[in-house]
N, C-alpha and C positions, 0 to 999 in steps of 0.2 A: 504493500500500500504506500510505503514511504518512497518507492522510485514510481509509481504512477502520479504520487504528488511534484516529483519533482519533474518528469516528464511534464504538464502543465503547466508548470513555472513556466520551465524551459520556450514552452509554445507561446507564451503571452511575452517573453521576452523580446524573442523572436519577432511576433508584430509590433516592437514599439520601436523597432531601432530605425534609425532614421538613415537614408537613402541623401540627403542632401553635399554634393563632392563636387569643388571648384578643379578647375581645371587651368594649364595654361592658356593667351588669348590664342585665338585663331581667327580664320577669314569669315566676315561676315555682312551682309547688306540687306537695306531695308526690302522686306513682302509687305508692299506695300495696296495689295489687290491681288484679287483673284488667280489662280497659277501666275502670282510674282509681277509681272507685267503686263505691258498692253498689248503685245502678239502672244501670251498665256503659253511662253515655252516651259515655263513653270522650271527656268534655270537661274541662279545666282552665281557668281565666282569675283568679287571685290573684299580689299583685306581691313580689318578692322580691328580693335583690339577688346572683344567681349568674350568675359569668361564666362561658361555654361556655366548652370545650377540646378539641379531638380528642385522639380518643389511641383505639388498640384493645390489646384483653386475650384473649389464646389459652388456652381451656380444654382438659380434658384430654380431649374429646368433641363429637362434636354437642348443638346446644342448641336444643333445642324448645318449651321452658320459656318465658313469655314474660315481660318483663322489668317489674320494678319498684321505685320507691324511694322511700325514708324517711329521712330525716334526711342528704338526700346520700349515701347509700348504696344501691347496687345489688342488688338478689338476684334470682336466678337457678337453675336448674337443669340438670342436663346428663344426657345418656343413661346415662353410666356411675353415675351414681345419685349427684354430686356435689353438695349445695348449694355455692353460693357467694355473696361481700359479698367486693364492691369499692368501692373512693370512687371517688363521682362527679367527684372534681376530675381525678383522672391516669388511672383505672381499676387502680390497687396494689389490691392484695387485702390483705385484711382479715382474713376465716375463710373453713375450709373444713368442710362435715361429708358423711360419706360413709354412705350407705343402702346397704342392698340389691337397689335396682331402678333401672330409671331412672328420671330424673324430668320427666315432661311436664307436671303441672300447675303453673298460674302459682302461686308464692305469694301469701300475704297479710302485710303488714307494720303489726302494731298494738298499739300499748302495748310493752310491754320483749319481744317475741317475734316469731318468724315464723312462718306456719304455712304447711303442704304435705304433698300426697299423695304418693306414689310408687308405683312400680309393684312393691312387694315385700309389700304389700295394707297398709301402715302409714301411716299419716297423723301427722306429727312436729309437734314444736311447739320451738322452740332458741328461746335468747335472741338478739337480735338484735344485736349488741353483739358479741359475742365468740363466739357459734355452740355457746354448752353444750347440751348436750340438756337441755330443759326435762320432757316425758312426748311418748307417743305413745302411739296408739290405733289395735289391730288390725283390718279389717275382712276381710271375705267374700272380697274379691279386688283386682286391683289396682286405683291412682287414676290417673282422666285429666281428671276432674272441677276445675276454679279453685275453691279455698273462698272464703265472703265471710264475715264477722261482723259483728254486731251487737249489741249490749247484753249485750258479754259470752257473747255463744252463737257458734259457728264450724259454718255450714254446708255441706256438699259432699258429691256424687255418688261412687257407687266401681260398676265394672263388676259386685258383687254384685246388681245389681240396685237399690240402695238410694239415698236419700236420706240421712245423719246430722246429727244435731245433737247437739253435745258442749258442755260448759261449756268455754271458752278457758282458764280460769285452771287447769285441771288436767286434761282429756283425759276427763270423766267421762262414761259415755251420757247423753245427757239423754228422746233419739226417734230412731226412724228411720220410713219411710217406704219401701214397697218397691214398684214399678215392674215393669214386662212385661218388663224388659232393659235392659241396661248405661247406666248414667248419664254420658255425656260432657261433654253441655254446664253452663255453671257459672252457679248460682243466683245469681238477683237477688234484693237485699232492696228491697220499697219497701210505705210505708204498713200495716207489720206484718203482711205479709205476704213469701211467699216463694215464687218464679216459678222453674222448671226444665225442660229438655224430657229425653226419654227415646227411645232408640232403639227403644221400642216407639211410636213414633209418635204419641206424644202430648206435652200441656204440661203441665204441672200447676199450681195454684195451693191454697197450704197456709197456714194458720192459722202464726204463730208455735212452735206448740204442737205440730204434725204434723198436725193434723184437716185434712182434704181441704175446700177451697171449692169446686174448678172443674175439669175439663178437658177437654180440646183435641184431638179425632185430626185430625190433619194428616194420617195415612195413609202415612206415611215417618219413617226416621230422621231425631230433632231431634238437630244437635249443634250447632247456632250457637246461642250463648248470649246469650236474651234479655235488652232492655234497656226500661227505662219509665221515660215522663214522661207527667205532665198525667190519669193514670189510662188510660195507655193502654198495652198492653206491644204491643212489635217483636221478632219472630222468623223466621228462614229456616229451611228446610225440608230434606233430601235428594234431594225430588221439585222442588225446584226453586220452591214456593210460598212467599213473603214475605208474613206476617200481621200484621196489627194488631188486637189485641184488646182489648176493654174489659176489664179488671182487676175489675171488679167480679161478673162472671158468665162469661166467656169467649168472649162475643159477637163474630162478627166485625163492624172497625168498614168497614174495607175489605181486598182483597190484592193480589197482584202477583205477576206468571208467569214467574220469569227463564228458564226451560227449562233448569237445569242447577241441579242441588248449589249450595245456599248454605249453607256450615260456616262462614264468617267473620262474626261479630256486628254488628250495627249499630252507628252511631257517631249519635248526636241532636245538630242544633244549637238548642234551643229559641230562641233571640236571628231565625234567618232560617225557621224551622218547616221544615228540611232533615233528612233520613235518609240516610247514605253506610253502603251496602253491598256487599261484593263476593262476586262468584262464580266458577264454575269456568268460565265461557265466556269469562272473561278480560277483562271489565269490573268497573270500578268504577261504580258507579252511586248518582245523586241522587234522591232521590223527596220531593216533599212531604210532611212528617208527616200533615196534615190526612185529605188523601184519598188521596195515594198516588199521584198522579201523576207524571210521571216529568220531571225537569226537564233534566239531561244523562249521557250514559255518557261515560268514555273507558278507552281498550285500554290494561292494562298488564298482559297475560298475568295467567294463574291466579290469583286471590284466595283464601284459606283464612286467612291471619293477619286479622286485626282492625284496621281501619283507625282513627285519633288524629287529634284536631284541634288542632291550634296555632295560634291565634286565627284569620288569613284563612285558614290554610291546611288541608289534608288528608294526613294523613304516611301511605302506603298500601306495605305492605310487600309484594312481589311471591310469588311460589312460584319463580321464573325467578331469584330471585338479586337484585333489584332492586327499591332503596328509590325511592318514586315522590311526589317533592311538588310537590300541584297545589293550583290555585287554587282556594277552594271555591266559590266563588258560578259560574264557569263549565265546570270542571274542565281548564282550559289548565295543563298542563305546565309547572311554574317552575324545578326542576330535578332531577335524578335522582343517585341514587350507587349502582356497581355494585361491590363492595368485589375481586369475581372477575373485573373486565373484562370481561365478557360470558364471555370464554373461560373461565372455573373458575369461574362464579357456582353457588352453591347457596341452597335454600328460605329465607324470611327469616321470623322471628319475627315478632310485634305489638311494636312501638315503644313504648315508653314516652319521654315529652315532659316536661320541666322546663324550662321558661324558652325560649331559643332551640335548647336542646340537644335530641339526637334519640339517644335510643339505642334499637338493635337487638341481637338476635342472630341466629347463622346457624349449618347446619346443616354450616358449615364448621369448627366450635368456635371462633367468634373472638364476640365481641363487639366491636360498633362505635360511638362516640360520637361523634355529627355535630352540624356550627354550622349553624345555619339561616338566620342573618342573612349568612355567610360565603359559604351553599352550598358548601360544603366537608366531606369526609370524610378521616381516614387513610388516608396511604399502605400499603398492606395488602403481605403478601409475594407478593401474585400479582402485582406490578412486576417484579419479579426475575423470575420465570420467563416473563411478555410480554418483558420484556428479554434472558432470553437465548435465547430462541425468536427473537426480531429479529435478535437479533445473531451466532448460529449460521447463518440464513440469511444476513444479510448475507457470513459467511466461507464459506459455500459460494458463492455468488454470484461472490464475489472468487477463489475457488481455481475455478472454470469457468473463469473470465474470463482470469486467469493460464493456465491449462493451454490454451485454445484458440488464445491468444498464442503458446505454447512452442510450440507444434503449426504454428502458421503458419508460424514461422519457421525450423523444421527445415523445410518442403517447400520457402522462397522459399529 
C-alpha cells in the first residue's frame, strides 16, 4: 500500500512540472495574416533576435480563428465572438474586444490596426495596441473569409455572396464584387491583382479596381485559399482537384487528383520548387511546383488547417488534435505534440511561426506556444486528468488486489 501511495505522488508530481525552457535567439519575422503574406506562400526566412518560451493561454471558447503576429503580439479569435492580443513572450493578455458573432476569420495585422470579419455580418477594424474600436463595416451576411490589404485597401469575402474592398484607414466602400455563393476562401494579392475562389465553383481573378480579368470552374466548392508565385496561382478544390494556373488568363498550367476535399491552402517553397498540401484523406503531400509531380505523402490524419514552413521544416497542424513536424525535403516525422494526449485531443488551427517558436490554436480554447529547437510543448491540463485516470485505476487495481487477499484468507 505504501508504494501505490507513492506511485500517486509520483503521478501528481509529474503533472505539475513545468515545461517552460528559453532558448538561444534565432531567425524570426512578423505573420502578420493569413498563410504569413499576401500571395499566402505561408513562408518566412528574416533574422531577429526572439527567444522561444512555452507557455499556453485558455480562452473563453473554441478557436478556429487562425493565429497571427505583429510586433510580438498574438491575435486571434474565438467562437464566442472574442478578439484577443496576447504577448508573444508569456502568452499574458493584452486586450480583449467582444462582437456579436463568432469569429472564424484569421485577422490581418497592419499599420496601428487589426482587421477581421465575424460572423454577426460586421467586418471591424480596432487599434492594435490597446483593442479600441477603430470603425467597422456592415455586410450582407456573415465573415468566414481571411482579409489581406494592400496599398491601403482591405480585401475579403463574406457569405453574401460578395467580394469587398474598403479603404483601411476608415471602413469606407470602395467595390464589391458578387459571386454564385458564399465566399470562404481568403484572397491573394499578387502583381495588382486579386485571386479568390467561390463556393460556386469557381476562381476569380480581379483588376485592383473590381473589373473581372479571368475565371476558373473547377466544378466544386473552392474554399482553400489560393497562393502564387512566379505568375503562377495554386489552389485545391472540394472535388478533390489541385490546380495551377497561369495568372495571367487562367490557363491550366498543370493538376492533380487527391480524390478527396482539399480546404487546406498551399504552402510554396520557391528556394526547393516544392508545394505542401493537405487533404481530407489524411495526407500531407509534396508536389513539384513546376509540373506537379508528386515527390512524397505522409499520414497525419485529416488536413483542413494550412500547413507553415520553418526553414527545413513543415509545421502541419492535424484535424485529430495533432501538431505534426516533418522534415520537408523527405516528409520523415521529427516530432509531434498532442497538447490532448491523444485521449482529449481536438481540431488544430494553422500555426503561425516566428523564429523557433510555433504557435497554435485548438478547438479546445487553449492556445499553445511551442520551441522547435527544444521539441517541446506545454504541459497542458489534460496531464491531470491522464493522471488521474492512471491513478484511479491504479487504486482500483490495488483495492481488487486487497479484497481478493481478504477473501483468501477468510476461507484459509
Amino acid at each position: 500500500m505504501k508504494n501505490s501511495k507513492r506511485i500517486l505522488m509520483g503521478l501528481m508530481i509529474m503533472g505539475l512540472i513545468s515545461t517552460s525552457i528559453s532558448i538561444a535567439p534565432v531567425s524570426a519575422q512578423d505573420w502578420n495574416m493569413f498563410s504569413s503574406n499576401l500571395d499566402h506562400t505561408g513562408y518566412v526566412d528574416e533574422a531577429s533576435d526572439f527567444t522561444p518560451v512555452t507557455w499556453l493561454f485558455k480562452a473563453n471558447s473554441a478557436i478556429k480563428s487562425s493565429i497571427v503576429i505583429s510586433d510580438k503580439t498574438i491575435y486571434f479569435g474565438s467562437v464566442n465572438g472574442t478578439m484577443y492580443a496576447l504577448n508573444l513572450d508569456d502568452g499574458t493578455r493584452v486586450w480583449t474586444y467582444n462582437t456579436g458573432g463568432s469569429i472564424l476569420s484569421s485577422p490581418v495585422a497592419s499599420g496601428d490596426n487589426v482587421y477581421f470579419g465575424s460572423m454577426d455580418n460586421y467586418f471591424y477594424a480596432l487599434n492594435k495596441k490597446n483593442g479600441n474600436f477603430v470603425w467597422k463595416y456592415k455586410t450582407g451576411n456573415s465573415i468566414e473569409s481571411s482579409p489581406a490589404i494592400e496599398d491601403g485597401v482591405i480585401y475579403f469575402g463574406a457569405n453574401d455572396n460578395r467580394l469587398y474592398a474598403l479603404n483601411a484607414n476608415d471602413g469606407t466602400f470602395k467595390w464589391e464584387f458578387t459571386t454564385g455563393n458564399a465566399i470562404k476562401s481568403s484572397p491573394a494579392v499578387y502583381d495588382g491583382k486579386v485571386f479568390f475562389g467561390s463556393d460556386d465553383g469557381k476562381i476569380y481573378a480581379l483588376n485592383t479596381d473590381g473589373a473581372k480579368l479571368w475565371e476558373f470552374d473547377t466544378g466544386n466548392a473552392v474554399r482553400s485559399s489560393p497562393a502564387v508565385r512566379d505568375n503562377v496561382l495554386y489552389v485545391g478544390t472540394d472535388n478533390g482537384m489541385f490546380y495551377a494556373l497561369n495568372t495571367s488568363d487562367g490557363s491550366v498550367k498543370w493538376s492533380y487528383n487527391f480524390k478527396d476535399p482539399v480546404r487546406s491552402s498551399p504552402v510554396l517553397d520557391a528556394n526547393d520548387n516544392s508545394l505542401f498540401i493537405g487533404a481530407s484523406n489524411g495526407n500531407i503531400t509534396c508536389l513539384d511546383m513546376r509540373d506537379g509531380k508528386h515527390k512524397w505523402s505522409e499520414n497525419v490524419g485529416n488536413v483542413e488547417a494550412t500547413p507553415s514552413l520553418m526553414g527545413d521544416y513543415l509545421v502541419v497542424p492535424s484535424s485529430s488534435g495533432t501538431i505534426h513536424i516533418l522534415n520537408k525535403y523527405s516528409g520523415k516525422e521529427e516530432w509531434s505534440y498532442s497538447p490532448g494526449y491523444y485521449l482529449f485531443n481536438s481540431p488544430l488551427t494553422s500555426a503561425a511561426v516566428y523564429g523557433d517558436e510555433i504557435v497554435v490554436g485548438s478547438s479546445d480554447g487553449y492556445i499553445y506556444a511551442l520551441n522547435n529547437v527544444k521539441k517541446t510543448g506545454p504541459t497542458s491540463e489534460y496531464v491531470y486528468y491522464i493522471a488521474g485516470i492512471i491513478g484511479g485505476i491504479i487504486v482500483i487495481l490495488i483495492a481488487i488486489r486487497v479484497f481478493r487477499g481478504r477473501r483468501k484468507n477468510k476461507e484459509e
